[in-house]
C-alpha positions in Angstrom: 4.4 -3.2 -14.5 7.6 -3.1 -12.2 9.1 -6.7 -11.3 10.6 -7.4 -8.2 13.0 -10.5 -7.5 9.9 -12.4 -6.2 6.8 -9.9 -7.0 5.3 -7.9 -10.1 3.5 -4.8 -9.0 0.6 -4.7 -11.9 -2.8 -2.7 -12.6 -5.7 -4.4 -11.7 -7.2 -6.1 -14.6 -11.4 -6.7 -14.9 -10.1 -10.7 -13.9 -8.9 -9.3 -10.1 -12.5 -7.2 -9.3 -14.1 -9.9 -7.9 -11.1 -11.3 -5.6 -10.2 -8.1 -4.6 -13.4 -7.6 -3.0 -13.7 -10.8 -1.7 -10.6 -10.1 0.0 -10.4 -6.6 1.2 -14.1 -7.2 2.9 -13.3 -10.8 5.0 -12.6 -9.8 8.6 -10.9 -12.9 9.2 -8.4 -12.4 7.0 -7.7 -8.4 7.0 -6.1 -8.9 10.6 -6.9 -6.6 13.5 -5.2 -3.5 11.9 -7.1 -3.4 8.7 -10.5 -1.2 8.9 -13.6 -3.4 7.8 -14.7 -2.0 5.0 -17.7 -3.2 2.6 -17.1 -2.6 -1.1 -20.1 -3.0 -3.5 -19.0 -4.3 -6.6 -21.1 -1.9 -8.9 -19.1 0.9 -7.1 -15.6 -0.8 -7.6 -16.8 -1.6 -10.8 -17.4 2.1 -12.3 -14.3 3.2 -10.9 -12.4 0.3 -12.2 -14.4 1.8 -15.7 -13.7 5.2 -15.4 -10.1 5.0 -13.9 -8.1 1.4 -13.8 -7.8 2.7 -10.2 -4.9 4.7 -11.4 -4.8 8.7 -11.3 -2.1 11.3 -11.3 -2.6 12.0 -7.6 -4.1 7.8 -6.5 -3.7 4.7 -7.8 -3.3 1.2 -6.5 -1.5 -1.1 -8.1 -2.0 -5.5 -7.5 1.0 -7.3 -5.9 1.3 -10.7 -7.5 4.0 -13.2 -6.7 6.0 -15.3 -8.9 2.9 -18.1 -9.5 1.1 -15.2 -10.9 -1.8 -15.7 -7.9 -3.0 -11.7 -6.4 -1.8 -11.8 -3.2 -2.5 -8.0 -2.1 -2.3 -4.8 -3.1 -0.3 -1.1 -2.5 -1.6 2.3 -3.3 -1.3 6.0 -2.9 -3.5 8.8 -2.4 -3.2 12.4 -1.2 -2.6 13.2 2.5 -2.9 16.5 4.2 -3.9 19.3 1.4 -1.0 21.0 2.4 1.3 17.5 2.1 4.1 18.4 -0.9 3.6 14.1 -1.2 1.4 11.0 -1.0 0.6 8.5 1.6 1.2 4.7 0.5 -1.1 1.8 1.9 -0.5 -1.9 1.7 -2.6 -5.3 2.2 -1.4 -8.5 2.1 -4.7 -10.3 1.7 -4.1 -14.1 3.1 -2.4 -14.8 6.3 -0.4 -17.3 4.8 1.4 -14.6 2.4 1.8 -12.4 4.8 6.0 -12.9 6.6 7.0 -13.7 2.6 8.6 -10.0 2.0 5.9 -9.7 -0.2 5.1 -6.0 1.4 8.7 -4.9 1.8 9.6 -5.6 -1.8 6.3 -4.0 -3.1 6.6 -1.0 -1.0 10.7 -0.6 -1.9 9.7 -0.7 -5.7 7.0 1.1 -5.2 8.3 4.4 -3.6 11.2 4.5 -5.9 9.0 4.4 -8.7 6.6 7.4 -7.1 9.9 9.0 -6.8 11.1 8.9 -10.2 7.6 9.6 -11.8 6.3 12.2 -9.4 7.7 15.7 -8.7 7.1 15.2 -4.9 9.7 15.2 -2.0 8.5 12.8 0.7 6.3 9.6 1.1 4.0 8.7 4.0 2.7 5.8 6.2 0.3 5.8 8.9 0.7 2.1 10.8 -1.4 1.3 13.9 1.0 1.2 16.8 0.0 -2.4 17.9 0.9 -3.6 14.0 4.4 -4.1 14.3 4.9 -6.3 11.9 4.1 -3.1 9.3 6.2 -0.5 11.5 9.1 -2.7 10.6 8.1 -2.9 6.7 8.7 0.7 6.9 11.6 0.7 8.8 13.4 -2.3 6.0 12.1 0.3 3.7 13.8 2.9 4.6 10.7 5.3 6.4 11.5 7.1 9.6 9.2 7.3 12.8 7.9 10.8 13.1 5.5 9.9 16.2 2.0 9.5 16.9 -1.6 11.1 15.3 -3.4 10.3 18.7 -7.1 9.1 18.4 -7.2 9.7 14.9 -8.6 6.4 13.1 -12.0 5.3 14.1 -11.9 1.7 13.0 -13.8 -1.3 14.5 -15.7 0.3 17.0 -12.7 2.8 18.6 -10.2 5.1 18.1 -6.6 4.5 17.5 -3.5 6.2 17.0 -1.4 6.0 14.3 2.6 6.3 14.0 3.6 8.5 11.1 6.6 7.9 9.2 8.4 9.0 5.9 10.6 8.5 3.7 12.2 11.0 2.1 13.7 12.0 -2.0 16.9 11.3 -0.9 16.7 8.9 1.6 15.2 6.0 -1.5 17.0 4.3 -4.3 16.6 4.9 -7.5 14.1 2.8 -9.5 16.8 1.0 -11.3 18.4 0.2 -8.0 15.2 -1.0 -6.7 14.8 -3.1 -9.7 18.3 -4.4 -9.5 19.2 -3.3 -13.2 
């Protein structure tokens, strides 16, 4: 568990399954940036069994804010084969959580603790062009624009291009820094 000044970034527990898919699969809520993606509960289900959605090379850990409610989520997973590092995702489920600095603070703690736990040298994001909002989440976070993967995400019905960015070993803070200690 790493607490922020107004997050915790937590495993998901058995309690958060049903929510999570609830809220990962409502179009109305994921935003225009967010691919639609159905989950089937008896899939998330056996993976929540045989992992905890954590791995040495993915996991996803549940942003939760100071009232203890789930308010999204960040992960990371492999990129290219060839990629010496991982590419993070966030989601901040509801609209009205989103504009808190829930997903700065998450993704801040987050890479710093990637950093300190995993013998990699850079972090990734890959942020639809129109989603601004999430190009500057990288930015407050430190990441760099690299420039664009054209026509490379095939979500709701087209393609789209994505801005890469990174963050660098020595461009984060430490963990403890991150945590404030």
């Amino acid at each position: 568990m790493l607490e922020g000044k107004n997050i915790i970034l937590r495993p998901m527990k058995q309690e958060d399954i049903d929510e999570y898919i609830l809220r990962t699969g409502d179009p109305k809520e994921n935003g225009a940036h967010f691919p639609l993606i159905v989950r089937s509960k008896p899939v998330i289900q056996k993976e929540f069994n045989e992992t905890g959605y954590w791995e040495h090379n993915k996991g996803r850990l549940m942003i939760i804010d100071k009232e203890e409610n789930l308010v999204g989520f960040v992960s990371f997973f492999p990129g290219a084969w060839y990629m010496q590092g991982f590419e993070i995702g966030y989601q901040i489920f509801k609209r009205e959580d989103r504009g808190k600095g829930y997903t700065s603070e998450a993704l801040k703690l987050f890479s710093a603790y990637l950093f300190e736990e995993k013998q990699i040298q850079r972090l990734q994001l890959c942020i639809n062009p129109d989603n601004i909002g999430s190009i500057k989440v990288g930015e407050n976070c430190g990441f760099k624009i690299e420039g664009t993967l054209r026509n490379i995400a095939y979500t709701r019905g087209k393609y789209h291009d994505l801005v890469i960015m990174s963050l660098l070993r020595d461009e984060c803070p430490s963990l403890n820094e991150a945590l404030g200690l």
